[in-house]
N, C-alpha and C positions, 0 to 999 in steps of 0.2 A: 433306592436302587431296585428293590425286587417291583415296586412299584413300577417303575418305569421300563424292566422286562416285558412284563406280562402285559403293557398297555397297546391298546390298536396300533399306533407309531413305533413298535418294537421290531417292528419287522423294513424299518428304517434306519436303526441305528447303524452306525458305524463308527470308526476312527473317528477319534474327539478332532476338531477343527478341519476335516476332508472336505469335500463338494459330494453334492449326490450324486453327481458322477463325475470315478476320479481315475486317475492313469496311475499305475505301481508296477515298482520294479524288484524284485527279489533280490538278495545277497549275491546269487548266481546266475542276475542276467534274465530270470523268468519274469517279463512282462504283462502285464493284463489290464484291463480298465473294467471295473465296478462301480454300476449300477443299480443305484440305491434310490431311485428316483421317480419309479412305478410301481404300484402292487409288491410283488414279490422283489427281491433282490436279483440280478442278474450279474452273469462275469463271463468277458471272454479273455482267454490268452492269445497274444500276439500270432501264436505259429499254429493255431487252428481255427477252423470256420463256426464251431458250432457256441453256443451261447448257453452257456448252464443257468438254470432256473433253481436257486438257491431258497431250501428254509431257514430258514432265524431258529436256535433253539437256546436258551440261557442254558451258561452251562458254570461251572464252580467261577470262584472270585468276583461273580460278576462278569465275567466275560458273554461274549456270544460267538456260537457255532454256526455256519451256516451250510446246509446240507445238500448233497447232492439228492435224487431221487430215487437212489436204494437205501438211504439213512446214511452217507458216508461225508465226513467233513472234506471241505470245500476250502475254506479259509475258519479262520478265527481273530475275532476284535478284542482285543484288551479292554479292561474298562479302563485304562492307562492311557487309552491311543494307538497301541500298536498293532500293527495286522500279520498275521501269519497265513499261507498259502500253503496247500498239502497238495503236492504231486506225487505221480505214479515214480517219479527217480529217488523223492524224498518224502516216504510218506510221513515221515516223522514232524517235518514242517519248514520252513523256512520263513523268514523275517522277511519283509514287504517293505519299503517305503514309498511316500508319496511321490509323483513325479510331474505331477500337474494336473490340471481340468481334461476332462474329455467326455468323447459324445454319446447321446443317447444311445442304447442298445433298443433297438424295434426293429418291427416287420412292417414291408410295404405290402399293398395291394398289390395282386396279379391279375394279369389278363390272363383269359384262357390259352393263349401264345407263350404267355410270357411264362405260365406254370408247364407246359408241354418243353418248353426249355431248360428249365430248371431241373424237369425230370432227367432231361438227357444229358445234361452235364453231370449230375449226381451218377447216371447209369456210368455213366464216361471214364468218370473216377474210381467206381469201387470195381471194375472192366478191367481198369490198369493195373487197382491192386489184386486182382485174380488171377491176372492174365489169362482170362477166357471171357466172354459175353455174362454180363449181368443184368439183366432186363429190368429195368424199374416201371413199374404202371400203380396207377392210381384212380380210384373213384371220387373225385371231388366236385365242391358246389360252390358257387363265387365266394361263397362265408368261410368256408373251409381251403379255400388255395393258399394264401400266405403262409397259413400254418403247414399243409402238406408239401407244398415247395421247400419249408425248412424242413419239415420232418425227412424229405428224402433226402437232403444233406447230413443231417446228424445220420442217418444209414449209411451214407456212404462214408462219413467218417468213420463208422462203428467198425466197416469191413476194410478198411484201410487199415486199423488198428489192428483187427484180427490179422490181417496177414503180415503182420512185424511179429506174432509169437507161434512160435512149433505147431503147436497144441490147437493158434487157431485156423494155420493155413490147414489143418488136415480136415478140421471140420469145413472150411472154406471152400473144398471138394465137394462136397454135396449141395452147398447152393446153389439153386437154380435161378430166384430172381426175387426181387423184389415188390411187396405191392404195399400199397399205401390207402386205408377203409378209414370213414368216417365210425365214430359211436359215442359212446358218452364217459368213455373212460382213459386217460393214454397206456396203451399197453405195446407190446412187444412179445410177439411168439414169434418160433420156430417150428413149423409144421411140414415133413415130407417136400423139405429142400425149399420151399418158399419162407421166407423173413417177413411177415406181416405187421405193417406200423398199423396201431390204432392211435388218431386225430380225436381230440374233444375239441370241436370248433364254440370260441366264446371264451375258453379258459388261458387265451394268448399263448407266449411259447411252453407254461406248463402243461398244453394241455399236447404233449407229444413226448413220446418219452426220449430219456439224455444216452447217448452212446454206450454208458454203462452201464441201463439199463437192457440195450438189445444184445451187447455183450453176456451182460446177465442169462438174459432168453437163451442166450445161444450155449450155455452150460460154461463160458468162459466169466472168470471174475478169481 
């Protein structure tokens, strides 16, 4: 067993008999499909856009952790088969079952149109959740658009979410906009009312950081 933790395919495992990529449904209706099928693990939930880029960490019995991108569990696999799902309603966890095959999580190619659009639908949405103008702009290079077109998605999901808690609509008053920089690391600051995504183009969707991380940035967590 600890063998086969620590082994280069460890960050594959999953539920004993799933697909690499599988569709689950929680005790209470929480949906999601996990992707276990490229590089790193990935999982989206049904009722959001963005796509969490998951660690593998062994953790007691045998089991595995798999982590969001400030160290926080994500799901967890039984060495049994079972999977658990940790949401913001239940962080404590909920039971998962399988509910069939499903499709790859990836990023297409953009055209320079097609990423100028994407920026304006992300502006579009986190606009609605301000209700005031949120400008998104971005520095990108054909290597790096698929990944800044998501990354200004997970932003707009991150300011959606802020504005469903007190704490984040007040901070939500002081942003001014969005901008989305290439460099070699993904990170997330809040600087003098701009939200700055950094893109590591090469490193696929880990390389932009998860809604919890600009939450993070943003002194909400």
């Amino acid at each position: 067993m600890r063998g086969s933790l620590f082994s280069p395919s460890a960050g594959q495992a999953g539920p004993a008999g799933a697909p690499p990529v599988a569709r689950y449904v929680s005790e209470t209706g929480v949906r999601f499909t996990f992707d276990r099928s490229q590089g790193l693990p990935l999982v989206k939930f049904d009722r959001s856009p963005e796509v969490w880029v998951l660690r593998p960490q062994p953790a007691p019995r045998g089991d595995i952790l798999y982590l969001n991108d400030l160290g926080e569990p994500i799901l967890r696999a039984s060495r049994t088969g079972g999977l658990t799902v940790f949401t913001t309603d239940r962080p404590q966890g909920l039971a998962a079952a399988l509910s069939g095959g499903g499709q790859t999580l990836r990023m297409s190619a953009l055209s320079p149109q097609q990423l100028l659009e994407r920026l304006a639908m992300a502006s579009t949405r986190a606009t609605r959740a301000a209700r005031r103008l949120i400008p998104f702009e971005a520095d990108a290079s054909p290597a790096s658009s698929a990944l800044t077109a998501d990354a200004a998605q997970v932003a707009a999901e991150a300011i959606t979410r802020m504005a469903r808690l007190a704490e984040g609509r007040l901070l939500l008053g002081g942003i001014e906009r969005v901008r989305l920089v290439e460099g070699r690391q993904a990170r997330a600051d809040l600087r003098q009312g701009v939200i700055e995504i950094t893109v590591a183009p090469g490193q696929g969707m880990s390389g932009r950081p998860s809604s919890d991380r600009i939450l993070a940035a943003a002194g909400i967590r």
